[in-house]
Predicted model as a PDB file, atoms N, CA, C, CB and O in Angstrom, pLDDT in the B-factor column:
MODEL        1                                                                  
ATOM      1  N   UNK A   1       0.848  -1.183   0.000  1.00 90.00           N  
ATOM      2  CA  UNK A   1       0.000   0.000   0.000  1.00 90.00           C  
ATOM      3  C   UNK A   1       0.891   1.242   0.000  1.00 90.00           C  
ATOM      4  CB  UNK A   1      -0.963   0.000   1.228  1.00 90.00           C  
ATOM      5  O   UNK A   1       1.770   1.413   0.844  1.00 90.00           O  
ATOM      6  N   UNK A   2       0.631   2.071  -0.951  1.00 95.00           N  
ATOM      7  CA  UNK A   2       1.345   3.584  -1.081  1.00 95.00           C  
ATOM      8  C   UNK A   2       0.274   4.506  -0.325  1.00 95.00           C  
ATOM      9  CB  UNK A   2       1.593   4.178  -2.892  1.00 95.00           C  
ATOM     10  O   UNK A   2      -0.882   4.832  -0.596  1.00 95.00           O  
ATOM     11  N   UNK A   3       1.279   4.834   0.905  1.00 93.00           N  
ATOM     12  CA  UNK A   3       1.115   5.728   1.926  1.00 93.00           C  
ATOM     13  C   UNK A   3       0.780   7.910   1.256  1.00 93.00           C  
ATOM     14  CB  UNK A   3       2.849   5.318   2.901  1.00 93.00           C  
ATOM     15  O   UNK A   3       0.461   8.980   1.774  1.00 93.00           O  
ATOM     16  N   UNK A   4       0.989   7.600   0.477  1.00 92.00           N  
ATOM     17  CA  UNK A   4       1.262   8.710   0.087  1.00 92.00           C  
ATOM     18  C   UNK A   4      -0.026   8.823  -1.029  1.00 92.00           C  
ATOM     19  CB  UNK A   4       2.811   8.810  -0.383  1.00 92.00           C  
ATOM     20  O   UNK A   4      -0.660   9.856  -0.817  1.00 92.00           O  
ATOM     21  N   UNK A   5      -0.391   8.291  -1.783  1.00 95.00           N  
ATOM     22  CA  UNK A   5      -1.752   7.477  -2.435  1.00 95.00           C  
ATOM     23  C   UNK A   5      -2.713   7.550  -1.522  1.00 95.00           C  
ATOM     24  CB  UNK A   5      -1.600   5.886  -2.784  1.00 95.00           C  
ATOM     25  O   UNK A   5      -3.591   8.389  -1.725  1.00 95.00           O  
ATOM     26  N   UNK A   6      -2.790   6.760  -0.381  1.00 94.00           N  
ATOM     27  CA  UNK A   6      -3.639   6.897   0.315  1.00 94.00           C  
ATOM     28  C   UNK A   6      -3.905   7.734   1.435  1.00 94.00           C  
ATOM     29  CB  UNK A   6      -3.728   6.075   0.498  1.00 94.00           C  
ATOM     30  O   UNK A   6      -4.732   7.371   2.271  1.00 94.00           O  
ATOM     31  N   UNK A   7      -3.315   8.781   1.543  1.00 93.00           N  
ATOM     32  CA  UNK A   7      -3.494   9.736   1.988  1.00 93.00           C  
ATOM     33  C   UNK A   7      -3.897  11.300   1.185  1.00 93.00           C  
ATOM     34  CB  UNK A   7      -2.525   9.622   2.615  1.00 93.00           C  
ATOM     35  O   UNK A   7      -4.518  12.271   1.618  1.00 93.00           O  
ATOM     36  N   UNK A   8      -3.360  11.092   0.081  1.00 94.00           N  
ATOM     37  CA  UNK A   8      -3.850  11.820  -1.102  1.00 94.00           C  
ATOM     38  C   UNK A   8      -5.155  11.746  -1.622  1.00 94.00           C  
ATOM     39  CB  UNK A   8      -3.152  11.523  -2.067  1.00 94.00           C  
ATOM     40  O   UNK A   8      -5.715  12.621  -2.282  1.00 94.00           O  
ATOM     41  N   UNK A   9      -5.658  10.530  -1.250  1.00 94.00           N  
ATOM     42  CA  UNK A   9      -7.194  10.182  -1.637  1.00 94.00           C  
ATOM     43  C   UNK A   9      -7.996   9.890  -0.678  1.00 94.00           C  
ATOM     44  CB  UNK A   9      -7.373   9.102  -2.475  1.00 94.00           C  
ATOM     45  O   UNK A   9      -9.046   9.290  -0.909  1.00 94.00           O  
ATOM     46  N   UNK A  10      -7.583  10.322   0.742  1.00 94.00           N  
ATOM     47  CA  UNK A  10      -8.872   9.963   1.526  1.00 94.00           C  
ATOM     48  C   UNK A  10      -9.251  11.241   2.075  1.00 94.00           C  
ATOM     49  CB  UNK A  10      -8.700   8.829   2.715  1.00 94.00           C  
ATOM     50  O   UNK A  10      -8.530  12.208   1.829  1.00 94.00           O  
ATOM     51  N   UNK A  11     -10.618  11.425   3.015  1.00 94.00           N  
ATOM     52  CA  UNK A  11     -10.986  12.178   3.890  1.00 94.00           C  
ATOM     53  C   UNK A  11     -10.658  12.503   4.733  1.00 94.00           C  
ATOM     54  CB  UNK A  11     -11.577  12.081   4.145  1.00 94.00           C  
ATOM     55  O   UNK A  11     -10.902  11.710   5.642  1.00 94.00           O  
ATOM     56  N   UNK A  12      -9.972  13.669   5.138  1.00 95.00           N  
ATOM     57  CA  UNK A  12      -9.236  13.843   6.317  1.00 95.00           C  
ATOM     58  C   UNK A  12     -10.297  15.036   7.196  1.00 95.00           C  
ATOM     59  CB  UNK A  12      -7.513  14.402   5.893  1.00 95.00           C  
ATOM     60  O   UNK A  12     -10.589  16.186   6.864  1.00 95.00           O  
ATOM     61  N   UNK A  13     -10.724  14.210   8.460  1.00 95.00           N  
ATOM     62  CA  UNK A  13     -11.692  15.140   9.221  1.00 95.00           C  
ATOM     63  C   UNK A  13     -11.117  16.602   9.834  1.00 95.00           C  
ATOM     64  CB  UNK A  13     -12.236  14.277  10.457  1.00 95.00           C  
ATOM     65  O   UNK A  13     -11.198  16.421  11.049  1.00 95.00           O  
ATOM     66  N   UNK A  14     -10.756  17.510   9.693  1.00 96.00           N  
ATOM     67  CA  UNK A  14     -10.539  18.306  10.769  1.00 96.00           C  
ATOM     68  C   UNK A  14     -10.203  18.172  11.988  1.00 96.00           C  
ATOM     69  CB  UNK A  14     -11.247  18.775  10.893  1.00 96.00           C  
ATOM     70  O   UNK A  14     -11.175  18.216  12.743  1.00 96.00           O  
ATOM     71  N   UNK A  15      -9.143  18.015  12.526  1.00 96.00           N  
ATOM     72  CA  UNK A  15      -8.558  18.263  13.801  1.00 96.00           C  
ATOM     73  C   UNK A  15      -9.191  19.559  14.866  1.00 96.00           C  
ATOM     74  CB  UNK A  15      -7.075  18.537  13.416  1.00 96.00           C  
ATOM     75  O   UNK A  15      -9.820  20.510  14.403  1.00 96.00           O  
ATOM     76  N   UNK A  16      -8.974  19.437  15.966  1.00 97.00           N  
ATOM     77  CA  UNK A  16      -8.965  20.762  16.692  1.00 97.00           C  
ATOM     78  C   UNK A  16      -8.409  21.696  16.611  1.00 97.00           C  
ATOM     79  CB  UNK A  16      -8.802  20.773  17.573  1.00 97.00           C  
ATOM     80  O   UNK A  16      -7.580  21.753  17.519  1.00 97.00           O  
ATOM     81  N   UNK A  17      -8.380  22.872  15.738  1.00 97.00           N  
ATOM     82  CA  UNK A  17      -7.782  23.797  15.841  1.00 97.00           C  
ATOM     83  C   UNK A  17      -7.518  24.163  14.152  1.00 97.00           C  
ATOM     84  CB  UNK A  17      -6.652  23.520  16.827  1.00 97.00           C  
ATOM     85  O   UNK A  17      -7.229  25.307  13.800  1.00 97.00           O  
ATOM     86  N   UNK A  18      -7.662  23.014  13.173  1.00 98.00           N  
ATOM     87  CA  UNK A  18      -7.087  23.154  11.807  1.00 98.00           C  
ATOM     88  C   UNK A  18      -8.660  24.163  11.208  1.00 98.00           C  
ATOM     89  CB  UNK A  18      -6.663  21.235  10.890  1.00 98.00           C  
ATOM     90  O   UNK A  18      -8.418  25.002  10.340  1.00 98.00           O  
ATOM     91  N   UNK A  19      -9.541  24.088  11.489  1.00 98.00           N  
ATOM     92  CA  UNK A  19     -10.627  24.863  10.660  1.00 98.00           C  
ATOM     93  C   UNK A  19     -10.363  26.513  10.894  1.00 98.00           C  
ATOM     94  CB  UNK A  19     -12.289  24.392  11.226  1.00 98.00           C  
ATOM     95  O   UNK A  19     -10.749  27.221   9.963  1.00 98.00           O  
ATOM     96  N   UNK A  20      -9.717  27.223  12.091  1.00 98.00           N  
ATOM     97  CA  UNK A  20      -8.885  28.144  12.259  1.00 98.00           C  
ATOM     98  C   UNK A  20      -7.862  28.277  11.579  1.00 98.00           C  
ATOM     99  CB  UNK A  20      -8.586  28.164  13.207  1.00 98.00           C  
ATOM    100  O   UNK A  20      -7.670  29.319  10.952  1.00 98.00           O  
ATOM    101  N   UNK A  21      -6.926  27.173  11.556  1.00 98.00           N  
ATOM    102  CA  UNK A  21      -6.071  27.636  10.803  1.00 98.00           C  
ATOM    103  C   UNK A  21      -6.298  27.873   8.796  1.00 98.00           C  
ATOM    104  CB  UNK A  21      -5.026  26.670  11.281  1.00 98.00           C  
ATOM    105  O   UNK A  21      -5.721  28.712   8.102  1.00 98.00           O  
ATOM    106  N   UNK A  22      -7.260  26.869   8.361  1.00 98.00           N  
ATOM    107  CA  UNK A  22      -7.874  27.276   7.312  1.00 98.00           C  
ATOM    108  C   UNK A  22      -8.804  28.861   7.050  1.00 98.00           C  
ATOM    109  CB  UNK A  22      -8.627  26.175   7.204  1.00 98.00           C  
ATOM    110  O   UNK A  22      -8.527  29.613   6.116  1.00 98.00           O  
ATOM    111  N   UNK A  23      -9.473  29.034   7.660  1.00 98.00           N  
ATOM    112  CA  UNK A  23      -9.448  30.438   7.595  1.00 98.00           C  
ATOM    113  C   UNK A  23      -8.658  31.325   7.913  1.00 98.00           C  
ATOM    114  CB  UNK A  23     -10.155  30.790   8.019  1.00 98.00           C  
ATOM    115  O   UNK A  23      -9.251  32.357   7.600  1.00 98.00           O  
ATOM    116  N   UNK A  24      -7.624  31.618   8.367  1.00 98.00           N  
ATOM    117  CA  UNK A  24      -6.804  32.225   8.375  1.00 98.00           C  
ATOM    118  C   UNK A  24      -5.441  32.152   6.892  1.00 98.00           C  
ATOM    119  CB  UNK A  24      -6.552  31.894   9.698  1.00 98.00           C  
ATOM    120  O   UNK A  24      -4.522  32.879   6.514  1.00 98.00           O  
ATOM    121  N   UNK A  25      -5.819  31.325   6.624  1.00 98.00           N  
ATOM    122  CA  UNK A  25      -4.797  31.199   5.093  1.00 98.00           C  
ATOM    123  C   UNK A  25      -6.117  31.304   4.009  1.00 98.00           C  
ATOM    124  CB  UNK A  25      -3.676  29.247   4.844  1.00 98.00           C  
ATOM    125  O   UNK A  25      -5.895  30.895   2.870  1.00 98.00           O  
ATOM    126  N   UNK A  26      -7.105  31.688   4.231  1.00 98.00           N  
ATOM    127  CA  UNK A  26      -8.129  32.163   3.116  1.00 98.00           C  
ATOM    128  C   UNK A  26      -8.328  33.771   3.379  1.00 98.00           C  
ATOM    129  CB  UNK A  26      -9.721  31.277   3.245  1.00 98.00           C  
ATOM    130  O   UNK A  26      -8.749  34.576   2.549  1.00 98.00           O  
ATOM    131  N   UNK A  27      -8.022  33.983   4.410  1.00 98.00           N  
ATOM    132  CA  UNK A  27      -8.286  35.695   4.812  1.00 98.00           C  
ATOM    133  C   UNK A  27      -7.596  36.047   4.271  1.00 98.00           C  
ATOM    134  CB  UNK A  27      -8.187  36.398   6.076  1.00 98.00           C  
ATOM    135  O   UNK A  27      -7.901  36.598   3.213  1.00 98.00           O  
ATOM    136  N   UNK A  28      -6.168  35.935   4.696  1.00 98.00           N  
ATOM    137  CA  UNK A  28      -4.853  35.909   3.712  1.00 98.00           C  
ATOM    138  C   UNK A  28      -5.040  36.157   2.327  1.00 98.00           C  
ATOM    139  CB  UNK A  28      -4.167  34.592   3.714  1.00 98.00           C  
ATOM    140  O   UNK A  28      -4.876  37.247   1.780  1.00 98.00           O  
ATOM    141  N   UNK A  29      -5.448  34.925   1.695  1.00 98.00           N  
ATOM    142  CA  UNK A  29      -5.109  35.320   0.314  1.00 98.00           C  
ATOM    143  C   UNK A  29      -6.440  36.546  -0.079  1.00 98.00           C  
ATOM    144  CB  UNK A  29      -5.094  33.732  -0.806  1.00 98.00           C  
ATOM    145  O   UNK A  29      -6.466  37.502  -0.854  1.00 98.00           O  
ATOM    146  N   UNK A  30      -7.458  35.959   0.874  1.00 98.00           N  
ATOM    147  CA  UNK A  30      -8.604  36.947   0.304  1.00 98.00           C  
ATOM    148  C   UNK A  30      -8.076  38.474  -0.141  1.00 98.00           C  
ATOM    149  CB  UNK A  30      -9.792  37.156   1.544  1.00 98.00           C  
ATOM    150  O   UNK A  30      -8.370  39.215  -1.079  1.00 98.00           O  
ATOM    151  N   UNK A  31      -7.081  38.591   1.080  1.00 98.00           N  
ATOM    152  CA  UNK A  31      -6.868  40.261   0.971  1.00 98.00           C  
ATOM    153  C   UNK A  31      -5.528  40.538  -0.353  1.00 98.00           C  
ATOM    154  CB  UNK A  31      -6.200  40.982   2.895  1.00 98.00           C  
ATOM    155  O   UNK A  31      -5.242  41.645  -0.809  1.00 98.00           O  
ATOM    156  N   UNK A  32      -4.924  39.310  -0.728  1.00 98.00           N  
ATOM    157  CA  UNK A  32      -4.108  39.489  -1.919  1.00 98.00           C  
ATOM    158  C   UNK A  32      -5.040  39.767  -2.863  1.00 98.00           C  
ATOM    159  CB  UNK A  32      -3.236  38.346  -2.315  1.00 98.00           C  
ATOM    160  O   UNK A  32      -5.076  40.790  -3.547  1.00 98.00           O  
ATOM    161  N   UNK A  33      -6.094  38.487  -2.912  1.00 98.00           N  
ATOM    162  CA  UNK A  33      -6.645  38.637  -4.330  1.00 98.00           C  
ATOM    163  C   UNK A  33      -7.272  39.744  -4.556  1.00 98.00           C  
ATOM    164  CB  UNK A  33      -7.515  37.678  -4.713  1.00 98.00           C  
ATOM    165  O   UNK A  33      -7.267  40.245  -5.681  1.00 98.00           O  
ATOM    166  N   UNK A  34      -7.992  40.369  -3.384  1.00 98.00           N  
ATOM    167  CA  UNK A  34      -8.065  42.304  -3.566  1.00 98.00           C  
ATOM    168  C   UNK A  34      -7.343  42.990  -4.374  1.00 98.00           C  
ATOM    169  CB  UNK A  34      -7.657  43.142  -2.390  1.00 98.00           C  
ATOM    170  O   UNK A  34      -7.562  43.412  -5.509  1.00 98.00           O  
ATOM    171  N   UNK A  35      -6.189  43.086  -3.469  1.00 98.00           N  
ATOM    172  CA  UNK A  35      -4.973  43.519  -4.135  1.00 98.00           C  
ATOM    173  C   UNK A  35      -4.723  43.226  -5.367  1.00 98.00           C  
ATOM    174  CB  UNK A  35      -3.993  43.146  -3.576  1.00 98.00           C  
ATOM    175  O   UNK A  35      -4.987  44.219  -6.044  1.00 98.00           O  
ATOM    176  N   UNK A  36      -4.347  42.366  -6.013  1.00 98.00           N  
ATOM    177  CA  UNK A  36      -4.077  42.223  -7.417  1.00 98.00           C  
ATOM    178  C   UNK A  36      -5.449  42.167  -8.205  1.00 98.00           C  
ATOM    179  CB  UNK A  36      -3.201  40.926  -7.666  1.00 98.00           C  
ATOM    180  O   UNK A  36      -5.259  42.029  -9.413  1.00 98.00           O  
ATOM    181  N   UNK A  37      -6.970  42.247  -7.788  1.00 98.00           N  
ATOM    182  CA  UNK A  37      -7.754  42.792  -8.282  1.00 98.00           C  
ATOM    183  C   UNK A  37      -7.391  44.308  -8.576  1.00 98.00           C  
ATOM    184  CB  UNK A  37      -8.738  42.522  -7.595  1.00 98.00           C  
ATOM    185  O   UNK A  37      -7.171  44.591  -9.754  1.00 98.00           O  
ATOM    186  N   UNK A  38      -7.316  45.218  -7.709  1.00 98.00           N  
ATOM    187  CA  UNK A  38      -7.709  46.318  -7.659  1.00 98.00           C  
ATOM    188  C   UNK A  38      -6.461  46.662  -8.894  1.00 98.00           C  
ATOM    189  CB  UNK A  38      -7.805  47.002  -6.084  1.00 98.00           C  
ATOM    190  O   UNK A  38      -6.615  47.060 -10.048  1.00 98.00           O  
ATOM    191  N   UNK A  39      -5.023  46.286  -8.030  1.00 98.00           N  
ATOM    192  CA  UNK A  39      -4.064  47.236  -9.180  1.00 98.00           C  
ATOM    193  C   UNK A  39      -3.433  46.408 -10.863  1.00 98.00           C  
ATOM    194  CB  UNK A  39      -2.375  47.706  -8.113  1.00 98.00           C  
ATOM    195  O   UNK A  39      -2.740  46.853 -11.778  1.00 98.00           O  
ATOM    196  N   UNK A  40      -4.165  44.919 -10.602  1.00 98.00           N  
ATOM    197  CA  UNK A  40      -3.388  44.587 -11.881  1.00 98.00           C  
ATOM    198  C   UNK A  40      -4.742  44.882 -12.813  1.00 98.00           C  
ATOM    199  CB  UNK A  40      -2.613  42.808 -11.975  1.00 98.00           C  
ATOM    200  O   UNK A  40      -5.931  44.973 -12.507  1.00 98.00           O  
ATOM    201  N   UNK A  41      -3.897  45.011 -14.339  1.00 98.00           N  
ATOM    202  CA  UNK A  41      -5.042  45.185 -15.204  1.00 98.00           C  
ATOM    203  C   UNK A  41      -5.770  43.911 -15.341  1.00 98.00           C  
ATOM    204  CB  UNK A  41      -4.643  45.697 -16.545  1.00 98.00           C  
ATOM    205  O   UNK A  41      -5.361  42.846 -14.878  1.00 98.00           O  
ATOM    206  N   UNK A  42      -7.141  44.105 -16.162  1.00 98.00           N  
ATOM    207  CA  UNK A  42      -7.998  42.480 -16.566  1.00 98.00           C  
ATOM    208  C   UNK A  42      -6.960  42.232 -17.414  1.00 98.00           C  
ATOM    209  CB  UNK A  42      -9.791  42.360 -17.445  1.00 98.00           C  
ATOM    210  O   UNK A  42      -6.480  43.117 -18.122  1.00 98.00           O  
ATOM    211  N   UNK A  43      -6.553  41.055 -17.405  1.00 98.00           N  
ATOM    212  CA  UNK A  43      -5.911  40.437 -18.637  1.00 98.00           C  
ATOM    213  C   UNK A  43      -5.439  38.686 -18.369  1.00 98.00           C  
ATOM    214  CB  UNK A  43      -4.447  41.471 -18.996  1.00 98.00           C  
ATOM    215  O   UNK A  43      -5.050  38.455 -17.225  1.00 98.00           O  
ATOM    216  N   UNK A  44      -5.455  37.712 -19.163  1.00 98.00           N  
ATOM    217  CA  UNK A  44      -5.090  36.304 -18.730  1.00 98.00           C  
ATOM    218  C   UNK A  44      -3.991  36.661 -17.774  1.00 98.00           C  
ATOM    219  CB  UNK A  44      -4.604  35.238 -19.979  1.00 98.00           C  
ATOM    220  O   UNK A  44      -4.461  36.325 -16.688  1.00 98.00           O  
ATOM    221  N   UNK A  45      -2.804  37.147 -17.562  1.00 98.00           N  
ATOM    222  CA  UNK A  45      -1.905  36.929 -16.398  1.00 98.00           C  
ATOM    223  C   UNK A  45      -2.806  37.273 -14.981  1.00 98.00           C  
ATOM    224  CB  UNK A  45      -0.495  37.973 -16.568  1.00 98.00           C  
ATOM    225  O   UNK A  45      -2.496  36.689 -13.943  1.00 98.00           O  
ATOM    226  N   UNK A  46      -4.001  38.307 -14.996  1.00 98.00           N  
ATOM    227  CA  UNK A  46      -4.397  38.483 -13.553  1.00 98.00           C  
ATOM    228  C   UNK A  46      -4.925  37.300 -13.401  1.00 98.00           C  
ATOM    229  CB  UNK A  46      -5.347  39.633 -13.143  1.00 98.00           C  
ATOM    230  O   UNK A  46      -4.488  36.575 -12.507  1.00 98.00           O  
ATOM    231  N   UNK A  47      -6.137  36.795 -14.376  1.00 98.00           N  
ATOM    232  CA  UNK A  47      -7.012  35.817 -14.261  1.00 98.00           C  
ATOM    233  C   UNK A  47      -5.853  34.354 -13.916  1.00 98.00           C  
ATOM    234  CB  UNK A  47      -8.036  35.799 -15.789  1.00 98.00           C  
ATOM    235  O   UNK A  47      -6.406  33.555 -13.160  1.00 98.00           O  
ATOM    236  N   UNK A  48      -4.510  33.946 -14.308  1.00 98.00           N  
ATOM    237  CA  UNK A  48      -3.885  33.199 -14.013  1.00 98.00           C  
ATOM    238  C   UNK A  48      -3.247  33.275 -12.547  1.00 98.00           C  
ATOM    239  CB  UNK A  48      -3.224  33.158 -14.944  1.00 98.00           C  
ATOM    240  O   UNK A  48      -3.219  32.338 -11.750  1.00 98.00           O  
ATOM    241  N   UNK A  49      -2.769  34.486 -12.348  1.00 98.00           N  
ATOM    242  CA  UNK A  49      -2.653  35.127 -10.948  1.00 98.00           C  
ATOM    243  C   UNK A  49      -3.229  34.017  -9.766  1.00 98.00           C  
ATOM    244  CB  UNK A  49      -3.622  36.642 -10.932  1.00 98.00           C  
ATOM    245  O   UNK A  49      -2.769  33.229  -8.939  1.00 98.00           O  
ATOM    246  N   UNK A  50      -5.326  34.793 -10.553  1.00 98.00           N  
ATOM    247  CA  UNK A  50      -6.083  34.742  -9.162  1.00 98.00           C  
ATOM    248  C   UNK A  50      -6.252  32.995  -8.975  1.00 98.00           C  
ATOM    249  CB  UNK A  50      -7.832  35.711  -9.239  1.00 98.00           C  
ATOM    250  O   UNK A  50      -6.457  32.406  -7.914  1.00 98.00           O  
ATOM    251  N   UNK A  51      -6.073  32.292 -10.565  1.00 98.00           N  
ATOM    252  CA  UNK A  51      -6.096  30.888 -10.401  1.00 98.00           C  
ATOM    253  C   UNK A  51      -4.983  30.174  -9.048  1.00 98.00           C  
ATOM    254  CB  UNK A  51      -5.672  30.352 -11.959  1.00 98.00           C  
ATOM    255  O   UNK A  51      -5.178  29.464  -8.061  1.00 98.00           O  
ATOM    256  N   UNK A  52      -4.017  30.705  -9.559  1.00 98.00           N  
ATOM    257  CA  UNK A  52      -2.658  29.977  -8.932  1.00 98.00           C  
ATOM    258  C   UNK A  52      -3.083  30.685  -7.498  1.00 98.00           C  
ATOM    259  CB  UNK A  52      -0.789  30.474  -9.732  1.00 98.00           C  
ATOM    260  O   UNK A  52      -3.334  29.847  -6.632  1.00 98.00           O  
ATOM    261  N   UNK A  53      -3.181  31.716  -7.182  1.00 98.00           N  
ATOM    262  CA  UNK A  53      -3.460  32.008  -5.528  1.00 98.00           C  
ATOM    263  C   UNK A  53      -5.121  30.886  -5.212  1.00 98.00           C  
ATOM    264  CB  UNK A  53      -3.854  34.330  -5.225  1.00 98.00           C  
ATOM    265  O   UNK A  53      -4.979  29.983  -4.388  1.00 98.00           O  
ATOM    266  N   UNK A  54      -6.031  30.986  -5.646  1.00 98.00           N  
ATOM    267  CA  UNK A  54      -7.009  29.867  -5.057  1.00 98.00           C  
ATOM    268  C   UNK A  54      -5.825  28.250  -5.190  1.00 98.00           C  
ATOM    269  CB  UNK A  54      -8.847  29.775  -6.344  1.00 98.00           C  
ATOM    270  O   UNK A  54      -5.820  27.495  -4.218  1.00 98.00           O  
ATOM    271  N   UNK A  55      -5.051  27.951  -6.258  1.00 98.00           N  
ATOM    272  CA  UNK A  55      -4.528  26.714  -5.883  1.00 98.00           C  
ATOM    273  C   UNK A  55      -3.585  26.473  -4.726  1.00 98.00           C  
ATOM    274  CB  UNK A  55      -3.961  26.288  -6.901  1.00 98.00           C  
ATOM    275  O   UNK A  55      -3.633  25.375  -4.170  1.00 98.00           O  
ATOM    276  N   UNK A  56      -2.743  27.380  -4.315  1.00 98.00           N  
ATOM    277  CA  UNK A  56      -2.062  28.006  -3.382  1.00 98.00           C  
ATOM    278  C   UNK A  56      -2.914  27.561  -1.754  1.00 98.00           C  
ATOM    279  CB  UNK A  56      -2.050  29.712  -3.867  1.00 98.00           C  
ATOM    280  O   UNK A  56      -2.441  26.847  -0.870  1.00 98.00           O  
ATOM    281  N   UNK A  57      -4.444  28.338  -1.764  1.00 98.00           N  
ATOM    282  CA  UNK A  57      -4.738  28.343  -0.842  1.00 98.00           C  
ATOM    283  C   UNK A  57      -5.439  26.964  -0.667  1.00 98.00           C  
ATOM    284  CB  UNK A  57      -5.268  29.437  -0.652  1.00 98.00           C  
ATOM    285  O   UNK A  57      -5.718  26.843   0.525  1.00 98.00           O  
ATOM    286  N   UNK A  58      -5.895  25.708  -1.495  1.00 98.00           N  
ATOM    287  CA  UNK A  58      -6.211  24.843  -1.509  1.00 98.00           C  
ATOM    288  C   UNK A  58      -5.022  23.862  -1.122  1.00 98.00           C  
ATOM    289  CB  UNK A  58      -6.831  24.820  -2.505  1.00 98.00           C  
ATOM    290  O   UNK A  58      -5.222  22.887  -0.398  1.00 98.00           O  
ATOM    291  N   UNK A  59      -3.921  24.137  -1.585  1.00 98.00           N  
ATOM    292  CA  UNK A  59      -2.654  23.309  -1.066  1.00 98.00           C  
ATOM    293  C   UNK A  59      -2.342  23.205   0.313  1.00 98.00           C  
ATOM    294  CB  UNK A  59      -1.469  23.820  -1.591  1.00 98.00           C  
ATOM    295  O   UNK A  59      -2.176  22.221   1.033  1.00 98.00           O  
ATOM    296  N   UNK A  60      -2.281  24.819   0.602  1.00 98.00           N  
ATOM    297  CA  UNK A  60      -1.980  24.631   1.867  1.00 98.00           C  
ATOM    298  C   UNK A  60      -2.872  24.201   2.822  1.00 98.00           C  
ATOM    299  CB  UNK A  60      -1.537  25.581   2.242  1.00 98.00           C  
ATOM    300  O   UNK A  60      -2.592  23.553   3.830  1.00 98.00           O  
ATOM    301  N   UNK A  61      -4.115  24.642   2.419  1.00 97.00           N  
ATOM    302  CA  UNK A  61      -5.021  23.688   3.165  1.00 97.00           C  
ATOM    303  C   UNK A  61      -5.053  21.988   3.481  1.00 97.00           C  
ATOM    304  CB  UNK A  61      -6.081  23.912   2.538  1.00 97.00           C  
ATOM    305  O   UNK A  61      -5.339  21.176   4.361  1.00 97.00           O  
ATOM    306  N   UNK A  62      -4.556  22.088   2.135  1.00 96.00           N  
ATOM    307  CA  UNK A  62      -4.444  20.122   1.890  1.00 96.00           C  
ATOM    308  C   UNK A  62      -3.412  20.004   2.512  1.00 96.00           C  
ATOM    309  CB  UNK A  62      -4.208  19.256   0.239  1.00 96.00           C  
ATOM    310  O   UNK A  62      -3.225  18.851   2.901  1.00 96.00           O  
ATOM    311  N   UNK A  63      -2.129  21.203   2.956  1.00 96.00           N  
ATOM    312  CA  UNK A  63      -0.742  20.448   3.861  1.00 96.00           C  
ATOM    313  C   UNK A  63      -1.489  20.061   5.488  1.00 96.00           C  
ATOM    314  CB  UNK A  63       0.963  21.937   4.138  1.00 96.00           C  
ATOM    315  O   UNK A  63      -1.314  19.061   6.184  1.00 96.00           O  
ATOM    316  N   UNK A  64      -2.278  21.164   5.714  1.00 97.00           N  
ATOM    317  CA  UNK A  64      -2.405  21.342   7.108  1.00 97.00           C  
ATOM    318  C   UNK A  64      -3.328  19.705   7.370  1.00 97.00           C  
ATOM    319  CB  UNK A  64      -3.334  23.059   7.542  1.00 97.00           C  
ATOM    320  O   UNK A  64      -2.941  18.801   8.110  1.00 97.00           O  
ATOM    321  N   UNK A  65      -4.854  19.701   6.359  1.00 96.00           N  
ATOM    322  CA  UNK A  65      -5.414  18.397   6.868  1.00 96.00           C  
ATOM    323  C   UNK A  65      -4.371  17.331   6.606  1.00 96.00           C  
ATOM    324  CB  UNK A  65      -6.812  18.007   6.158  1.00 96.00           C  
ATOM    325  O   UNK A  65      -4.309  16.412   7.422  1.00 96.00           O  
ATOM    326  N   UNK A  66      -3.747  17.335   5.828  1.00 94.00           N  
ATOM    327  CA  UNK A  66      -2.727  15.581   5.583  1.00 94.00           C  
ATOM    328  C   UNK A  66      -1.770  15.683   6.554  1.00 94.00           C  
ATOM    329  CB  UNK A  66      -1.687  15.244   3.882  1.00 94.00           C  
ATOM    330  O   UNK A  66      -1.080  14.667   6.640  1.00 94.00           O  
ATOM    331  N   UNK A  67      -1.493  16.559   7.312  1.00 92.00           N  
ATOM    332  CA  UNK A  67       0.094  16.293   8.404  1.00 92.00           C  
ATOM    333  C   UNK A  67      -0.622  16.309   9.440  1.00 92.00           C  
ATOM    334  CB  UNK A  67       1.554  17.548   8.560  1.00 92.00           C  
ATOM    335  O   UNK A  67      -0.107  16.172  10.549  1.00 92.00           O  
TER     336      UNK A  67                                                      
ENDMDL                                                                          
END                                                                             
């Protein structure tokens, strides 16, 4: 069994204290993606931007439930 597989593919419940720490790395980016709303122009690099910061904040989310 690959440990790493199966932890990549299962449900990981929330711990005490991790649903805090998930909002706090979404506030975070919330207030970037402001930011590079407000001063970058519309154009595919913002829209790639705001992609890669939501994947960003989904990762780290996924570090905090998998460790």
């Amino acid at each position: 069994m690959n440990q790493k597989i199966e932890s990549a593919f299962t449900y990981h419940a929330p711990k005490p204290g991790q649903p805090e720490m998930y909002t706090e790395i979404r506030e975070k980016a919330k207030e970037l993606a402001y930011l590079i709303d407000e001063i970058s122009p519309d154009s595919r690099e913002k829209s790639l931007a705001m992609t890669k910061l939501e994947e960003c904040v989904m990762w780290a989310n996924a570090g905090i439930a998998r460790n």
